[in-house]
N, C-alpha and C positions, 0 to 999 in steps of 0.2 A: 496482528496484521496491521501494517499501519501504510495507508493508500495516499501516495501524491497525486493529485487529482489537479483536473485544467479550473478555468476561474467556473465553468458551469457543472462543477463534480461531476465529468464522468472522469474514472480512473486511468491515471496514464502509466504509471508503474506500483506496484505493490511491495513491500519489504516484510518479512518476517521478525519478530520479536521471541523473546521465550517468556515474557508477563509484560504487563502492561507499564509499570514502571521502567524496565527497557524503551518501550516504545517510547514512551512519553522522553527520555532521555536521547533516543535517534530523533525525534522530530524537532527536540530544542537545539539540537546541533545542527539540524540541516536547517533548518528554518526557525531563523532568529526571532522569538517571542511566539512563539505558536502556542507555547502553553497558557498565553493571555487568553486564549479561546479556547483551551482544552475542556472536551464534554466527555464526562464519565461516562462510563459503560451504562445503556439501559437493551432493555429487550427490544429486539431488533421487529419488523412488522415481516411480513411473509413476502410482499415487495422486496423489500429491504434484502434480506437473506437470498430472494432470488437471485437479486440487483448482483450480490455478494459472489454469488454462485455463477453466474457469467461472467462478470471480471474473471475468477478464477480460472474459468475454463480459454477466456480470451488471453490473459499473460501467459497460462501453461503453453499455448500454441504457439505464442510469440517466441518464448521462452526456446521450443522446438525449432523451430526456422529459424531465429537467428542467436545461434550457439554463441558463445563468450569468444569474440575473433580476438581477444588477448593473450590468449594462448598460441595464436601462431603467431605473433608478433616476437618480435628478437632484437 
């Protein structure tokens, strides 16, 4: 999961990866040198996972409400 986040990290939209080298490859395309700052994976705190777990549940809902309006476009 790789989170674009506002300048105070809370999360504004979330993207999916299939490994981390993906990831790492979508965030140097979207945001030019971001791997100058890329932090390896370590074990997350219980904060942290929560934190993880309500983004998740807040995008899913966003996700819900407002459906891909590109598809009714023509």
């Amino acid at each position: 999961m790789l989170l674009h986040c506002a300048s105070n990290w809370d999360a504004l939209a979330g993207f999916h990866y299939e490994s981390t080298a993906a990831a790492e490859d979508g965030a140097n395309s979207a945001y030019t040198g971001a791997l100058l700052s890329w932090e390896s994976f370590r074990e997350l705190t219980s904060a942290e996972l929560a934190e993880i777990e309500n983004v998740r549940v807040e995008l899913n809902a966003s996700a819900h409400e407002h459906p891909d309006s590109s598809e009714n476009e023509a």
